[in-house]
N, C-alpha and C positions, 0 to 999 in steps of 0.2 A: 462498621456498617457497610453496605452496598452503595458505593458511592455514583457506580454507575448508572444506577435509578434515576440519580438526582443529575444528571448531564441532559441536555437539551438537544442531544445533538448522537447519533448512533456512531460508536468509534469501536475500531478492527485494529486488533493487535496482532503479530507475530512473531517468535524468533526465527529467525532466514536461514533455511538449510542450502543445500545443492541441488535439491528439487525445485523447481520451478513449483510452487505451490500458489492455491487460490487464497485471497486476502480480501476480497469483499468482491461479490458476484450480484447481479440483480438478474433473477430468473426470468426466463424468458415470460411466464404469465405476472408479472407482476403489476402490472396497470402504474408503474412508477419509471422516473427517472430518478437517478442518483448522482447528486453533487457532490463532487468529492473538491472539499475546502482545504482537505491538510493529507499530505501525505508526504511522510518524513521518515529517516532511515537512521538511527543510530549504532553507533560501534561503541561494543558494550565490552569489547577488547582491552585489557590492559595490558598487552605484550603484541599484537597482532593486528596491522591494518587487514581491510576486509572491502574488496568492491560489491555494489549489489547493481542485479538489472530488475528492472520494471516493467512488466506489457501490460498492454490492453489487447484481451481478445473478445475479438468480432465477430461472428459467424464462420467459426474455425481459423481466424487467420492474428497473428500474433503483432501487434505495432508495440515498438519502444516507443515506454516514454523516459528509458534511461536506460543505456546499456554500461556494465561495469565504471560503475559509476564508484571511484576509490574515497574510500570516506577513511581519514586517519584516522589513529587511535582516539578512546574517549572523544568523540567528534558527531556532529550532526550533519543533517543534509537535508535543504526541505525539496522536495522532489513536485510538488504540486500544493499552493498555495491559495488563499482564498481572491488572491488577486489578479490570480489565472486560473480560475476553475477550471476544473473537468465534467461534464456530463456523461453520465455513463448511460444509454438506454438499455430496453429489456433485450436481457441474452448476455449482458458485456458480463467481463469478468477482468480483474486486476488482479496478476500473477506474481511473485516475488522469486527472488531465486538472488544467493551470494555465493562467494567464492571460498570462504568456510560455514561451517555447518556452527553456528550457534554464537558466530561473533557480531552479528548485528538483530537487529531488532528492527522493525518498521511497525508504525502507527497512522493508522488512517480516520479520519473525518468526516462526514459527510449527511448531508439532509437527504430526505426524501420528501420528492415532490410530486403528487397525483396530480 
């Protein structure tokens, strides 16, 4: 079955290329903020460590919230927890990007709140 139905909570997956790609974005019209509770990075490597970086951008402008950030083989890393939230408002977007093309994975978390 769709198990994702059954979650409470909207989560964003990806495997992490060399492109800095988007991984959850809150449009600029969307009348919402978004709390990001979990955002975590795994190496799904079993022969190759793998650093990833993280941004937040702003209205064009890129902040880390983790640059090359080396995560050993089979290994995790929680990059933003629910005990440091992030708010994201309208326009943000959280960009992904590592240092090979398909050894890591990041999972994201997060409410939305009107």
């Amino acid at each position: 079955g769709d198990w994702s139905s059954a979650c409470a909570l909207p989560i964003s997956v990806m495997n992490v290329t060399t492109v800095s790609t988007a991984l959850v974005a809150n449009s600029a019209a969307s009348n919402s903020i978004y709390k990001i509770v979990l955002l975590s990075a795994t190496n799904v490597s079993d022969t190759d460590s793998v650093a990833v970086s993280v941004n937040l951008e702003r209205s064009s402008i890129s902040y880390s919230l983790g640059r090359n950030l080396n995560i050993p083989l089979n290994s995790s890393l929680a990059i933003v927890t629910k005990d440091a939230a992030l708010y994201l408002i309208e326009g943000d977007v959280i960009k992904c990007s590592a240092t090979a093309n398909s050894n890591a994975q990041i999972i994201c978390s997060y409410e939305v709140l009107s």
